[in-house]
C-alpha positions as CSV (number, residue, x, y, z in Angstrom):
1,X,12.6,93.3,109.3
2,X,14.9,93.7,112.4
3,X,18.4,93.6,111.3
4,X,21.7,93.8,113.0
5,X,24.6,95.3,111.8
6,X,27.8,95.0,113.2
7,X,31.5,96.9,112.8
8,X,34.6,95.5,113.9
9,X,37.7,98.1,114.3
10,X,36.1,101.4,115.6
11,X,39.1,103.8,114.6
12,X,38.6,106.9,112.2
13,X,36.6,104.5,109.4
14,X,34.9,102.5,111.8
15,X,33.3,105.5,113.8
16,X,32.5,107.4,110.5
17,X,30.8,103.9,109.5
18,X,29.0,104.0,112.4
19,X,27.5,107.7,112.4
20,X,26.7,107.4,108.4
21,X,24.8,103.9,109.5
22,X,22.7,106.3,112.1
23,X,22.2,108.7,109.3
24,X,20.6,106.7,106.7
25,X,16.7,106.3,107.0
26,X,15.9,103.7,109.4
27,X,18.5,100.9,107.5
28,X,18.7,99.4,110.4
29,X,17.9,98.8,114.1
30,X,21.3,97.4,115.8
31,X,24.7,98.6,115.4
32,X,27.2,96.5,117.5
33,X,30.6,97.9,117.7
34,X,33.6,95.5,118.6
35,X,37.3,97.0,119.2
36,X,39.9,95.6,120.6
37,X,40.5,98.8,122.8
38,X,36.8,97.6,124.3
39,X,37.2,101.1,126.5
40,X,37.3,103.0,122.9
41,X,34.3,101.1,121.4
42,X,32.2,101.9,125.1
43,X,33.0,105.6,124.3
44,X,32.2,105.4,120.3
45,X,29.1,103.7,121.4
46,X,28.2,106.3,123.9
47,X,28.6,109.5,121.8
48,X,26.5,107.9,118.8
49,X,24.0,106.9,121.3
50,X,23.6,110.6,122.3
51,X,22.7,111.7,118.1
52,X,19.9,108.9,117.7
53,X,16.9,110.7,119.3
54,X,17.3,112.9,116.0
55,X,18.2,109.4,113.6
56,X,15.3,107.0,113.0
57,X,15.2,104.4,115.5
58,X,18.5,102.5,115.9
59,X,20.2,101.3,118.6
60,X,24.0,101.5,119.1
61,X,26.0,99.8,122.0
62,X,29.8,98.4,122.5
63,X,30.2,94.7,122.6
64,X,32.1,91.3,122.1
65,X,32.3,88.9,119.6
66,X,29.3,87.1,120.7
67,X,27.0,90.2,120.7
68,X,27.8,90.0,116.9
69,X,25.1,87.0,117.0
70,X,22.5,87.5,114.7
71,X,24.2,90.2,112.7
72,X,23.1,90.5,108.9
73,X,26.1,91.7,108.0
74,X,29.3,93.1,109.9
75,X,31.9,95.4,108.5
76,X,35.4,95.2,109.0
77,X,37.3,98.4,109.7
78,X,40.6,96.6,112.1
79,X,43.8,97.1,111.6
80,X,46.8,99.2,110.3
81,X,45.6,102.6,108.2
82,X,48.5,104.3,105.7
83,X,49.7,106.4,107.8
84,X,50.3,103.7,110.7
85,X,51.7,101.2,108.4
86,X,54.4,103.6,106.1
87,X,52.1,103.7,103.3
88,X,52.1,107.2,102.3
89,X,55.1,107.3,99.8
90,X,53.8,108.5,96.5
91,X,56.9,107.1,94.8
92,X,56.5,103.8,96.5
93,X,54.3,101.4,93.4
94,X,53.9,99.0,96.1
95,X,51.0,101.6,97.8
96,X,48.7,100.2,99.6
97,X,49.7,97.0,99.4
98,X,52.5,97.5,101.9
99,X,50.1,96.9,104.6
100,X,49.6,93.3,103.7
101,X,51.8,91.4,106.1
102,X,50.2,93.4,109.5
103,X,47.0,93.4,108.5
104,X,46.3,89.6,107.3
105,X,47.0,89.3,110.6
106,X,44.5,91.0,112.2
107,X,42.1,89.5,109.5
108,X,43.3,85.6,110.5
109,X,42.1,86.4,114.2
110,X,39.2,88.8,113.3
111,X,37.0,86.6,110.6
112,X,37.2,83.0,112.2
113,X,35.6,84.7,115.6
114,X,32.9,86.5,113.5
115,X,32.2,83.3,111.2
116,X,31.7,81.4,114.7
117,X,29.1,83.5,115.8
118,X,27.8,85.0,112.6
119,X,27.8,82.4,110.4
120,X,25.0,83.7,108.2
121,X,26.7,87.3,107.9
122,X,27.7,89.0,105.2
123,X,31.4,90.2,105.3
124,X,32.2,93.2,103.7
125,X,36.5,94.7,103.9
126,X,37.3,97.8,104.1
127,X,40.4,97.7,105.6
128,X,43.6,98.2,103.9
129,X,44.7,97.0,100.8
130,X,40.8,95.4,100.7
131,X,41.1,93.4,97.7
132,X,43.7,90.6,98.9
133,X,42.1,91.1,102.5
134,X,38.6,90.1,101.0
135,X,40.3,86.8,99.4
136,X,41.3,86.2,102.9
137,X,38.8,86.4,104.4
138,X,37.1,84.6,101.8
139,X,39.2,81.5,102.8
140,X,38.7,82.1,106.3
141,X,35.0,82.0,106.2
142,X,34.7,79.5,103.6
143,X,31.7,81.3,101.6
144,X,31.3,83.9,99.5
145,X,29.3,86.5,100.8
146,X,32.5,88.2,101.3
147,X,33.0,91.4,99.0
148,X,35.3,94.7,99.5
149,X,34.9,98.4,99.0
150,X,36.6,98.0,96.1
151,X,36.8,101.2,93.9
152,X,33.6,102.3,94.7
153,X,35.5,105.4,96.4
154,X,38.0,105.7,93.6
155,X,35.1,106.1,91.2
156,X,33.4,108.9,92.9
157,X,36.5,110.8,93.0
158,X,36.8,110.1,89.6
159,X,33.5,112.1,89.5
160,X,34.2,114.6,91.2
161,X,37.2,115.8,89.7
162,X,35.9,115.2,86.2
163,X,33.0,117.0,87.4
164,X,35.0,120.3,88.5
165,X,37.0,120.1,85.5
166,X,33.8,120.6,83.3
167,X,32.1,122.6,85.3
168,X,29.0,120.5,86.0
169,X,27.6,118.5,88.8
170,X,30.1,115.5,90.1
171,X,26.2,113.2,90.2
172,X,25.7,114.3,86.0
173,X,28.9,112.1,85.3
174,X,29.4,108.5,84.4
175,X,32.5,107.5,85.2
176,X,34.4,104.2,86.7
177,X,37.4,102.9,88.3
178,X,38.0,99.0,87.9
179,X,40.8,96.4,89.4
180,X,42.7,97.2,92.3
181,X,41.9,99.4,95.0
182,X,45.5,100.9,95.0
183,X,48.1,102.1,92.6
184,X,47.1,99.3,89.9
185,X,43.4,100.8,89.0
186,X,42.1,101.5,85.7
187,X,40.4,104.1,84.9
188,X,37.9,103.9,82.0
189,X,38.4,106.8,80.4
190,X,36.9,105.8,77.2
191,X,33.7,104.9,78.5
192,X,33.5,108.1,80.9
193,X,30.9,110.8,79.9
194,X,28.0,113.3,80.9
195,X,24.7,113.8,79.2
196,X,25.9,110.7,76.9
197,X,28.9,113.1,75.4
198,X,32.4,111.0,76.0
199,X,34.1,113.0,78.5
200,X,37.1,112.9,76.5
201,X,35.3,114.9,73.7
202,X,34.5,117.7,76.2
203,X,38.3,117.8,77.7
204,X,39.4,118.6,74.1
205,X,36.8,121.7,74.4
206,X,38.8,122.9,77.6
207,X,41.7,124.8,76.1
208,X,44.3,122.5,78.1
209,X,46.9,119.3,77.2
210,X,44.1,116.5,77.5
211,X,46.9,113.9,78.2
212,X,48.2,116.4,80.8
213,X,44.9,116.7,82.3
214,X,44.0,113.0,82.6
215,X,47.5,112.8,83.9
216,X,46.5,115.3,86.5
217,X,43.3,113.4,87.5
218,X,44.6,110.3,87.7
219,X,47.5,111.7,90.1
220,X,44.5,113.3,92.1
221,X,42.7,110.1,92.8
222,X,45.6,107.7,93.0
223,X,46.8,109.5,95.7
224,X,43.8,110.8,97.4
225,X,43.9,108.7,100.5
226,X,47.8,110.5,101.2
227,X,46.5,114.3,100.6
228,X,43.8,113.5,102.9
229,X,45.9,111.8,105.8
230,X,48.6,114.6,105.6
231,X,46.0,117.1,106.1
232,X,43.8,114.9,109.0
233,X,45.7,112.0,109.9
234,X,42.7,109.6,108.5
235,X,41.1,109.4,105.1
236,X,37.9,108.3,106.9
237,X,34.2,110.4,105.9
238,X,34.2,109.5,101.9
239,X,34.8,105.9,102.9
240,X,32.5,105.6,105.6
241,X,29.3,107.2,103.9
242,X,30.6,104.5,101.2
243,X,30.4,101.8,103.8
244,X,27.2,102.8,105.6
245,X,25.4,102.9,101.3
246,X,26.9,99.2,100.6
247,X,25.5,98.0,103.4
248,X,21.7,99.3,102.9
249,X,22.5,97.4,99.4
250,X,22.3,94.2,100.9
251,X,19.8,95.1,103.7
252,X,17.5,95.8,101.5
253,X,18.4,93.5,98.9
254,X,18.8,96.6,96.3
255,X,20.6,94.5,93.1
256,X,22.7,97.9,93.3
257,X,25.1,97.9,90.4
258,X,28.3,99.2,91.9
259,X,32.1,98.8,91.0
260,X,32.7,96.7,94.7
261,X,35.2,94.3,94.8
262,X,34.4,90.7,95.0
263,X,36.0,86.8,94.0
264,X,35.9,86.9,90.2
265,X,36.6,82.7,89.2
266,X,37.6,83.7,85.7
267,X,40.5,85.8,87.0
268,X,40.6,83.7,90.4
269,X,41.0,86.8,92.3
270,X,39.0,89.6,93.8
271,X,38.8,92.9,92.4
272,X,36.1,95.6,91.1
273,X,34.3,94.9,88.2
274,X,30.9,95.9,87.4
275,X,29.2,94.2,90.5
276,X,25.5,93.9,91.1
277,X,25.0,94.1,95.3
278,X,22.3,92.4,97.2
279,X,21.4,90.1,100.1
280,X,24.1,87.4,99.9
281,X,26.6,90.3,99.0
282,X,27.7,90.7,95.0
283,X,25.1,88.2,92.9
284,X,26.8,89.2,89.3
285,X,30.0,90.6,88.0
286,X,30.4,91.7,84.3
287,X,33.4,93.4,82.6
288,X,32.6,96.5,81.2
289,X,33.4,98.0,77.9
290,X,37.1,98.5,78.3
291,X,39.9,100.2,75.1
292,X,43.1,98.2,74.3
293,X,44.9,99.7,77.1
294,X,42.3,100.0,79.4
295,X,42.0,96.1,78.8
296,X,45.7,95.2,79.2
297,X,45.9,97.8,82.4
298,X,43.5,95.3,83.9
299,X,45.2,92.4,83.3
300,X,48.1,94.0,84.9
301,X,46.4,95.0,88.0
302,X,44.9,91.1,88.0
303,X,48.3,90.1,88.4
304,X,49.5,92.7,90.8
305,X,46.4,91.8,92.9
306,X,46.8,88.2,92.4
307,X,50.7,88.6,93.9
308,X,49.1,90.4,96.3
309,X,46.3,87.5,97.6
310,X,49.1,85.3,97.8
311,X,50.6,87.2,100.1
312,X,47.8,87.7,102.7
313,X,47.2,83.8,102.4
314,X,50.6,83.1,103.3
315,X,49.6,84.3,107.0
316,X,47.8,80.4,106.7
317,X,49.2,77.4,108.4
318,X,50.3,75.4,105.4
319,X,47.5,73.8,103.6
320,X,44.3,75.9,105.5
């Protein structure tokens, strides 16, 4: 099957989207990259064109809106990053979030031009805060193959620092993030573990404070995306090998379970659950096994993220 992928905002995520697309194993056959600086996607275009003799056969080229005809799915990487939009205050709760107002905007012009040409697509945000950007967009659409990133990215690092903590291999451990993208995520703690051993037993085997430590971790991943822009400028690789693996989920109609973000009706509001993703985008969500507080720190980042959606809607004209 021929299909057609398209990515729309080639800055830092959109270009590492791009070249982890190229790197995965013949997922598909058209990349179509759309910019508003149409000179930057021509020369994004060009430079991955120049690696594909050494990819599997895929075919990357700058375009408009109307090339984006025929696309299976296309990702959305416009608009303001953290660093652009004054989001990089670790003492600010608001995060993320603060990006809101600028970037709704961008989404109310973006999706109703993609929707008119790729009505069929897939749309999968990963822009900036992408959890009230995806209920935008699901409005703007109007369907649901609409999902985000989510805390797909939050979980790994949650991995990976559990991982080096207990010396073992970040892939060896279970371990999730759920609700918000952004300062209101949960961690599940209680249900993390390695081997089947509850990663909280092992901490207590580590000679340190284990609330100090999960403190420590928490900080780590929480603010992540800020250590990474005040070294580079872009938090842009993790995410965009994240990206390029969501999309071969619904390409080839994997059923991966994943912690993505999409509309859940019994909290009428998007956010990361336990998501199974396939063609169409997320088919199921469930709630996982969560403690007490892991339960009522959900609840309070349903809230924060439904504040939030209300405030990307309001870039609406009154009753859209």
């Amino acid at each position: 099957m021929v299909s057609k992928v398209g990515v729309v905002g080639v800055g830092a995520v959109g270009a590492a989207t791009v070249l982890s697309l190229i790197e995965r194993d013949g997922m598909c056959c058209e990349i179509v990259l759309v910019d508003l600086d149409a000179r930057r996607a021509a020369g994004v275009a060009a430079d991955m064109r120049y690696a594909t003799p050494l990819a599997p056969t895929v075919a990357v080229r700058a375009g408009g809106y109307d090339d984006l005809t025929g696309a299976a799915i296309v990702i959305i990487t416009a608009g303001l990053n953290e660093r652009a939009g004054g989001a990089t205050d670790r003492s600010d709760p608001e995060g993320r979030l603060r990006l809101i107002g600028a970037n709704a905007k961008v989404y109310a012009d973006i999706v109703p031009r993609v929707v008119a040409v790729a009505p069929e697509a897939v749309l999968m945000v990963v822009t900036d805060p992408p959890d009230p950007l995806a209920v935008l967009t699901r409005r703007l659409a109007g369907h649901d193959r609409v999902f985000s990133t989510g805390t797909l990215i939050d979980s790994l690092r949650f991995r990976v620092h559990l991982a080096e903590r207990l010396r073992v291999r970040p892939r060896d451990v279970q371990a999730m993030v759920v609700g918000e993208h952004g300062t209101s995520e949960v961690l599940l703690w209680s249900s993390a573990s390695v081997g089947g051993i509850p990663v909280l037993d092992l901490l207590t085997r580590c000679g340190e404070p284990v609330d100090r430590v999960r403190q420590e971790i928490e900080d780590d991943i929480r603010y992540a995306n800020i250590r990474i822009i005040e070294g580079t400028g872009a938090s842009q690789y993790g995410i965009g090998v994240v990206s390029a693996l969501l999309v071969e989920a619904v390409l080839r109609d994997e059923r991966a379970v994943l912690p993505v973000a999409a509309y859940y009706p019994p909290y009428e509001t998007t956010l990361s659950l336990v998501s199974v993703l396939g063609a169409g985008g997320v088919q199921q969500m469930y709630e996982p096994a969560m403690s007490p507080d892991e339960r009522a720190g959900l609840h309070r980042s349903v809230a924060a993220l439904r504040e939030a959606a209300g405030r990307a809607l309001a870039v609406l004209p009154d009753g859209a």
